[in-house]
C-alpha positions as a LaTeX table, in Angstrom:
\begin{tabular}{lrrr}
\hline
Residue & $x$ (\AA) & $y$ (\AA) & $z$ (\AA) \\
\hline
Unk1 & 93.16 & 71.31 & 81.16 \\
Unk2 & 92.36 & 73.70 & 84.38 \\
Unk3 & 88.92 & 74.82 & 84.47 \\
Unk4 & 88.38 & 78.41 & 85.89 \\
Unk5 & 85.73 & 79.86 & 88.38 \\
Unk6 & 84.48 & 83.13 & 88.69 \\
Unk7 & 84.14 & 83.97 & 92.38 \\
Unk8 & 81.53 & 87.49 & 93.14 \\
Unk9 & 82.23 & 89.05 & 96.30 \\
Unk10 & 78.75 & 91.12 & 97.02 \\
Unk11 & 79.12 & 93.75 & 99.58 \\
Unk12 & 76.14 & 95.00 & 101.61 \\
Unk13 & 74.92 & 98.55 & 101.72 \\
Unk14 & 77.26 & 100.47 & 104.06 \\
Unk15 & 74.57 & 103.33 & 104.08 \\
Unk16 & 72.99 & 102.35 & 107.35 \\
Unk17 & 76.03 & 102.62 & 109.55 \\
Unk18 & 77.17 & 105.68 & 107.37 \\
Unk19 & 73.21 & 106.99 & 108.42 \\
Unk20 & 73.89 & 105.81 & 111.83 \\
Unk21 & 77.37 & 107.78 & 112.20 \\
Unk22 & 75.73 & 110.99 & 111.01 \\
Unk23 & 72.75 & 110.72 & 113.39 \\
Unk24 & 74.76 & 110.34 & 116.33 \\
Unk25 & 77.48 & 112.69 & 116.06 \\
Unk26 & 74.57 & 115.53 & 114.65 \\
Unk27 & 72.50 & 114.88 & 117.55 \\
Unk28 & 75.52 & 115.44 & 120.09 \\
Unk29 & 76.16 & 118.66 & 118.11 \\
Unk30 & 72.42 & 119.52 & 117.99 \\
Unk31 & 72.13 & 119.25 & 121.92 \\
Unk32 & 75.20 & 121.92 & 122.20 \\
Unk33 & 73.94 & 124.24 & 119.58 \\
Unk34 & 70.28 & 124.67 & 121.14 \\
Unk35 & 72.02 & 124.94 & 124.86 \\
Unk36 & 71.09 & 121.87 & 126.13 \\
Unk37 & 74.74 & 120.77 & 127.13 \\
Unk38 & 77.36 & 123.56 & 127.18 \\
Unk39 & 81.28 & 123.04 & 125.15 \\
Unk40 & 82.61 & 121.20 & 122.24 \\
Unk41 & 85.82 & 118.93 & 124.38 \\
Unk42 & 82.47 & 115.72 & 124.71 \\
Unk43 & 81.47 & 116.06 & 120.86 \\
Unk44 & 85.36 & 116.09 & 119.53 \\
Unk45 & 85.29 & 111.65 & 119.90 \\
Unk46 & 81.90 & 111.38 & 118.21 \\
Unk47 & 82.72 & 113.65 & 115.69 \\
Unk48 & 85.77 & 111.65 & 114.84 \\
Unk49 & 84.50 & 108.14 & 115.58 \\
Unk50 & 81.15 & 108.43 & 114.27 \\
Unk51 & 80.53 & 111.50 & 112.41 \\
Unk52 & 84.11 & 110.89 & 110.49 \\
Unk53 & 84.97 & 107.12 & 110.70 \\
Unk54 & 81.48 & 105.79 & 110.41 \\
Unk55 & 81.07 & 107.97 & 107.48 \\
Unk56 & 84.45 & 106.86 & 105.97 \\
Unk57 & 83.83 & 103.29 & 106.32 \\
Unk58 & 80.93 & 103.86 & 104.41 \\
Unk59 & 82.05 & 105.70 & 101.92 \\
Unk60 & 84.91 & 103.25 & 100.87 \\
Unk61 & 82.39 & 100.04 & 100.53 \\
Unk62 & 80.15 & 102.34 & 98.66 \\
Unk63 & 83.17 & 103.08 & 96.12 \\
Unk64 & 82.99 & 99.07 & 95.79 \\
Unk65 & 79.39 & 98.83 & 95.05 \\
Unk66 & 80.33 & 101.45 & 92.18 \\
Unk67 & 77.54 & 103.93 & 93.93 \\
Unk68 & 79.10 & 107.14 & 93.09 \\
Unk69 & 76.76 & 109.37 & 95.32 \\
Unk70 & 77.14 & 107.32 & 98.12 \\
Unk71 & 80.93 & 107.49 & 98.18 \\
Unk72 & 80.88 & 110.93 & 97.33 \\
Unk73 & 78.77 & 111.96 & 100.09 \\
Unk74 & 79.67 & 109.93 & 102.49 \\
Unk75 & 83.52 & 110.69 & 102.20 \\
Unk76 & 82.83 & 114.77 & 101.68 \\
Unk77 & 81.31 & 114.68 & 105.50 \\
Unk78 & 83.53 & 112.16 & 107.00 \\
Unk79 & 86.00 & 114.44 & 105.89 \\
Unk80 & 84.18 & 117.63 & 107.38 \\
Unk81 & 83.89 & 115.76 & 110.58 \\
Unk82 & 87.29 & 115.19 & 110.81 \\
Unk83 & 87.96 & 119.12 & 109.68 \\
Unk84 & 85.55 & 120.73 & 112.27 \\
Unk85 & 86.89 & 117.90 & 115.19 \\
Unk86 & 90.69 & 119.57 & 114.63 \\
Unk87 & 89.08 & 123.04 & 114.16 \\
Unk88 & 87.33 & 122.50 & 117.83 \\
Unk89 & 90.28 & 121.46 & 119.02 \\
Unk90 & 92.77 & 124.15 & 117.58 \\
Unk91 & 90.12 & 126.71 & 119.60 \\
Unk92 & 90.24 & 124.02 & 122.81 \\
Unk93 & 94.40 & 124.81 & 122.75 \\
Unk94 & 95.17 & 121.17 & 121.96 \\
Unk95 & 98.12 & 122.42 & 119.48 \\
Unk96 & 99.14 & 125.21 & 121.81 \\
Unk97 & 98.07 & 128.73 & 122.52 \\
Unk98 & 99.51 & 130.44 & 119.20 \\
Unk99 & 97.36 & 128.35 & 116.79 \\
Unk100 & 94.38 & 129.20 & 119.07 \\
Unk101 & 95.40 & 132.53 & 119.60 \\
Unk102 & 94.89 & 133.11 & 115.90 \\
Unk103 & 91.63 & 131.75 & 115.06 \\
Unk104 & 89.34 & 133.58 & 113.09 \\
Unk105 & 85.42 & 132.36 & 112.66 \\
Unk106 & 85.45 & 133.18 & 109.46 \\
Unk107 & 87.36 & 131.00 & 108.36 \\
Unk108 & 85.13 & 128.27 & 108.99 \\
Unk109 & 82.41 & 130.25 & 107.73 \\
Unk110 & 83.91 & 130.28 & 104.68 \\
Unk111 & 84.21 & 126.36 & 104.28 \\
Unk112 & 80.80 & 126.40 & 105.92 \\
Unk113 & 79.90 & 127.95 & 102.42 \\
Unk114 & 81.51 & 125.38 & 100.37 \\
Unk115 & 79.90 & 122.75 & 102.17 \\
Unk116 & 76.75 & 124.18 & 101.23 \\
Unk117 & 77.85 & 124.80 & 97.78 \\
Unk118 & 77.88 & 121.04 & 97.86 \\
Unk119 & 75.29 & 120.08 & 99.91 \\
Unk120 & 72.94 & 122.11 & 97.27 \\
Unk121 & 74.43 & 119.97 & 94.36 \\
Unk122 & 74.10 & 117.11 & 96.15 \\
Unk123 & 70.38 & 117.62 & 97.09 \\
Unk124 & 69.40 & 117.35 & 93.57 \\
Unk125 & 71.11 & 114.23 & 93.55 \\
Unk126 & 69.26 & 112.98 & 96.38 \\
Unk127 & 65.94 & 113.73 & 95.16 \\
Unk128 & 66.04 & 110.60 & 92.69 \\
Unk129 & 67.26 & 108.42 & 95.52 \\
Unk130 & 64.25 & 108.47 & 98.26 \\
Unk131 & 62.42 & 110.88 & 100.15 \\
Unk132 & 63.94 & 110.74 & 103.34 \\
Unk133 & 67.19 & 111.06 & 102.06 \\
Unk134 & 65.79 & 114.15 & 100.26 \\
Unk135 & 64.63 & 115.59 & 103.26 \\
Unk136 & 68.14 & 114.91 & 105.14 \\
Unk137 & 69.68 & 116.70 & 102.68 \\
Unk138 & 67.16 & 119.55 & 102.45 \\
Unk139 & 68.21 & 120.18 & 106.46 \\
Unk140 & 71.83 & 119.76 & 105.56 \\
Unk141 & 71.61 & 122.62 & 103.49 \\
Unk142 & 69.79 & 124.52 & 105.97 \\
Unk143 & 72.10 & 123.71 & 108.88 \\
Unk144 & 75.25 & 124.92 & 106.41 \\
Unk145 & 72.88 & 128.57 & 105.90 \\
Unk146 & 72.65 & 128.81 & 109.71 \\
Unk147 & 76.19 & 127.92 & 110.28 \\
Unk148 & 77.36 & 130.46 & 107.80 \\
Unk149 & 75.38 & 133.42 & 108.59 \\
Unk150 & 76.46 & 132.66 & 112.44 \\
Unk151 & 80.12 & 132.67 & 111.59 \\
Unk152 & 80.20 & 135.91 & 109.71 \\
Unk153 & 78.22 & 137.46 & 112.46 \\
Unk154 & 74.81 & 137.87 & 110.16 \\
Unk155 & 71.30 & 137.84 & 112.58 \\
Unk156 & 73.88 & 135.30 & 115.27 \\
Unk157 & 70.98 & 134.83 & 117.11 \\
Unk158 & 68.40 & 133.66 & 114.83 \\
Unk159 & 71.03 & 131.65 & 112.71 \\
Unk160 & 72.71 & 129.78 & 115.52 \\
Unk161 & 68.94 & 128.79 & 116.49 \\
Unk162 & 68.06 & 127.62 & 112.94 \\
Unk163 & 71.55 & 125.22 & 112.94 \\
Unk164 & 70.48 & 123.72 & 115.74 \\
Unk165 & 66.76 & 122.70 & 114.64 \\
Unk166 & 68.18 & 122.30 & 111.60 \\
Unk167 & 70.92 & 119.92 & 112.99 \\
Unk168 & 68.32 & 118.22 & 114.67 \\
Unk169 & 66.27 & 117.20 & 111.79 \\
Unk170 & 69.03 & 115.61 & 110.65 \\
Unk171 & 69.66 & 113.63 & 113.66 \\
Unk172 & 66.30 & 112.32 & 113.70 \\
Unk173 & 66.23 & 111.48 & 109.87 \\
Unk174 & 69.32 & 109.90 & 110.14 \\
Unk175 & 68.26 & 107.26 & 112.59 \\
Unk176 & 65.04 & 106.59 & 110.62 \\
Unk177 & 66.85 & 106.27 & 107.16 \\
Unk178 & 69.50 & 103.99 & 109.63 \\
Unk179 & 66.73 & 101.90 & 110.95 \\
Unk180 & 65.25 & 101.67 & 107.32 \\
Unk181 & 68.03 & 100.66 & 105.91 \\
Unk182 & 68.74 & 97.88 & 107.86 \\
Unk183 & 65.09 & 96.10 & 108.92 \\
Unk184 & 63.74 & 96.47 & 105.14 \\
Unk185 & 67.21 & 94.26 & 104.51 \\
Unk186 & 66.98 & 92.26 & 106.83 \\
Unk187 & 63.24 & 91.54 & 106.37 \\
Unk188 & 63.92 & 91.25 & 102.92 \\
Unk189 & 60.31 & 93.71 & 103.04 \\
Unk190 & 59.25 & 97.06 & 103.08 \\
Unk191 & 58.95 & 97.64 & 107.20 \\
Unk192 & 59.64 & 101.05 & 107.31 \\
Unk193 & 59.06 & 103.40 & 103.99 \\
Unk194 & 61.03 & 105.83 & 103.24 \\
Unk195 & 59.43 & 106.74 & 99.86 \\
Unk196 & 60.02 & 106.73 & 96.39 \\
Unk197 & 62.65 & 109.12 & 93.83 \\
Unk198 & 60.58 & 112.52 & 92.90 \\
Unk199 & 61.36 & 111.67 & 89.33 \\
Unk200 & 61.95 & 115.44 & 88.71 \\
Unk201 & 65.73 & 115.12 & 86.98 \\
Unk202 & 66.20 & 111.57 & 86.24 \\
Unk203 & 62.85 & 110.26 & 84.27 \\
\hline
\end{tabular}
């Protein structure tokens, strides 16, 4: 008689390098947005390296840890990375000068809008995961206002500059909720807080 074994595979939580991803390739975009570095051509690799693989790879190994945010939110802006890095380079000329001949802003306005469509959804999911997640998405949303307003020409000024903060926030967020993520882990401890669900929709 052959006696079976059950054999677990436990994956770890992808979300630090999926924080990590998003904190790098926001902070490159950040820098441009508030005019400290001029052009997109430098942010087009960490936008699809880190903003969009990063973000993937996290995504995927959350789908195995059955954490249906996770995946979902990490896949929606790996994806949007990889969306705006083609879009950058469409205007750049990469596919030749017809394609960039016929760009429009608006039209990333308008998935600008859907992404904040989500990101609001997904905020209230957040809120009963911790606070600085919370408060990434919170600046997610307003980085998607700023970006929208700016590409359908609305106060250009004042909404490119509120992006950029915005964008940011995020950055710095990110790396805390990265850094979190991994010492309290490793640790096994509570090293760096990052606070507990607001208990406003799930009781």
């Amino acid at each position: 008689m052959m006696n079976t074994q059950s054999v677990k595979i436990t994956n770890c939580d992808p979300s630090a390098l999926g924080l990590f991803g998003l904190a790098m390739v926001t902070l490159v975009a950040s820098f441009q947005k508030l005019g400290i570095t001029e052009g997109v051509s430098m942010i087009v690799p960490w936008a699809i390296f880190l903003g969009s693989f990063a973000q993937l790879f996290a995504c995927i190994n959350d789908s195995k840890r059955n954490n249906i945010f996770g995946t979902t939110a990490f896949g929606a802006y790996a994806m949007f990375w990889f969306a705006i890095a083609f879009s950058w380079m469409i205007q750049l000329g990469v596919f030749g000068p017809e394609m960039a001949a016929q760009v429009d802003p608006k039209h990333l306005g308008v998935a600008y809008l859907g992404y904040l469509i989500f990101t609001l959804f997904m905020t209230i999911g957040a809120a009963e995961t911790h606070k600085v997640l919370f408060i990434i998405f919170i600046l997610i949303d307003f980085l998607f206002i700023g970006l929208t307003f700016d590409s359908f020409g609305i106060a250009k000024e004042q909404m490119h500059l509120l992006a950029g903060v915005s964008e940011l926030g995020v950055s710095l967020f990110s790396f805390y909720g990265a850094a979190a993520c991994v010492l309290n882990a490793h640790f096994g401890r509570i090293f760096l807080p990052v606070g507990k669900p607001l208990k406003i929709f799930k009781k």
